[in-house]
C-alpha positions in Angstrom: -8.9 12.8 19.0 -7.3 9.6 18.2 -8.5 7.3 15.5 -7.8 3.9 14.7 -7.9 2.5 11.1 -6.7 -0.6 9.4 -6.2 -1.4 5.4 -5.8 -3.9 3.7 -2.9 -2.7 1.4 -0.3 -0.1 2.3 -1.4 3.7 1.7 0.5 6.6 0.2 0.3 8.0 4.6 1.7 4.8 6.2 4.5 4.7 3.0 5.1 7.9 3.7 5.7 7.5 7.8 8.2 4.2 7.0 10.1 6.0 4.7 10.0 9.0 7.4 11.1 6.9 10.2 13.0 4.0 8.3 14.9 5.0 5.2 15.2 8.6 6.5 16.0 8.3 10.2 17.3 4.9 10.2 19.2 4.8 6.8 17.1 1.2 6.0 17.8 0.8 1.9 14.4 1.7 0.3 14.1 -1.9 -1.5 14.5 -3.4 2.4 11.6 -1.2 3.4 9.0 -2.1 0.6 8.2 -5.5 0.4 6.3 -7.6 -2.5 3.7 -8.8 -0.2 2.4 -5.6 1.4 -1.2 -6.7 0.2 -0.8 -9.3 1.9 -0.8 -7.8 5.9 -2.8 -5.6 7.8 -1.9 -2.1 7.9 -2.7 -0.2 11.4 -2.7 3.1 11.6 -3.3 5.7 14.5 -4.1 9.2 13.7 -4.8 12.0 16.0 -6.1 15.0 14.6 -5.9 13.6 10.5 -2.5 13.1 11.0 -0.6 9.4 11.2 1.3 9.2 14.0 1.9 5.5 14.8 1.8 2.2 12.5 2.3 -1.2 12.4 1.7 -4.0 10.0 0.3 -7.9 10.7 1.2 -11.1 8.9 -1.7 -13.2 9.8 0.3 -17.0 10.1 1.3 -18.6 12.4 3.4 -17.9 14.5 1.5 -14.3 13.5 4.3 -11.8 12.9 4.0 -8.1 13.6 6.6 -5.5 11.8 7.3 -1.9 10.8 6.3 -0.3 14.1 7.0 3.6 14.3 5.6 6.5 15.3 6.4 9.6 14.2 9.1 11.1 15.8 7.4 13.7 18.2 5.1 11.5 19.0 7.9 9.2 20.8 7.8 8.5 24.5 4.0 9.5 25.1 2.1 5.9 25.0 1.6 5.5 21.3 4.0 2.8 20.7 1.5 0.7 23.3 -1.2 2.2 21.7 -0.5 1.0 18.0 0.8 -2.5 19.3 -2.3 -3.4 21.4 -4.5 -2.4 18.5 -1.9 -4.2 16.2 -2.9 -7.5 18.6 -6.7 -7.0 18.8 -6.6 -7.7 14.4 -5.7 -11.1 14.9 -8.9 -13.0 15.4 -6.9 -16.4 16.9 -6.6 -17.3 20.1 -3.2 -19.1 21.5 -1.4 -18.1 18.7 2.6 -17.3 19.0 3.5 -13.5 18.1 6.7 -13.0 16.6 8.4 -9.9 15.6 11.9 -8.5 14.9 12.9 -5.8 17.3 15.7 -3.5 17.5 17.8 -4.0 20.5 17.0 -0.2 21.3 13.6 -1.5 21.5 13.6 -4.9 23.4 12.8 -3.1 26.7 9.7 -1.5 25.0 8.4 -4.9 23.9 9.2 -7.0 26.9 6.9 -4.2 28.9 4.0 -5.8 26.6 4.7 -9.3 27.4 7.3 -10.2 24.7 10.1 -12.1 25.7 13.8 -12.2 23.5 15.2 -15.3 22.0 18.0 -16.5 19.9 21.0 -14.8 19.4 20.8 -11.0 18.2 21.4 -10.8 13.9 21.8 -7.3 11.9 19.0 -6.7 9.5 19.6 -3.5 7.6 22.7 -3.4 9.6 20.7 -2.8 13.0 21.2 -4.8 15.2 17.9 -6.5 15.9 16.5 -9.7 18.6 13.8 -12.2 18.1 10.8 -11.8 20.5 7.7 -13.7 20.6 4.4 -13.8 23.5 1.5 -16.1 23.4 -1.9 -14.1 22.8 -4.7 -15.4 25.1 
């Protein structure tokens, strides 16, 4: 059964998936994982069966910023990516408001199916090679 959940402050499960799927996977430096201002987002989580499989985290601003999307690495490629983003998008109570977010080139593709389109120039960060993308929620 899949479960939805938000916090308001990081928790020892979604620490533990970043540091998973970011520091272990993708060699990110733990002080460019874990930021000061975690307090300050809302953490999304989907679990199935107790376990966290997907998370993302929302800056509420404007432009609104989403980060830290993963899901757990056998979870890839079955629809929780999508899952965790559209939930990620129905926490931000505006209307009309920009959403930004930092994705991987790998990624682009996966974000540009939900509407996001790329701008800018690509720039590392955490020497991956990332691209600005941003949609309009309605």
């Amino acid at each position: 059964m899949l479960v939805y959940k938000n916090f308001k402050d990081i928790t020892k499960e979604s620490l533990e998936l970043r540091r998973e799927v970011f520091i272990m996977e993708q060699k990110v430096p733990l002080e460019l994982e874990l930021e000061a201002d975690e307090d300050k987002h809302i953490h999304c989580c989907l679990y199935e069966n107790d376990i966290l499989i997907a998370y993302a985290r929302v800056f509420l601003s404007n432009p609104t910023i989403i980060s830290r999307v993963c899901v757990k690495k056998e979870y890839r490629n079955l629809g929780y990516g999508k899952k965790i983003m559209g939930y990620a998008e129905s926490q931000i109570p505006m209307r009309k408001v920009e959403i930004q977010l930092h994705a991987q080139l790998h990624a682009a593709p996966f974000y540009e199916s939900l509407g996001y389109t790329s701008y800018g120039r690509s720039f590392s960060e955490a020497n991956i090679e990332h691209i600005n993308m941003k949609k309009i929620k309605v």
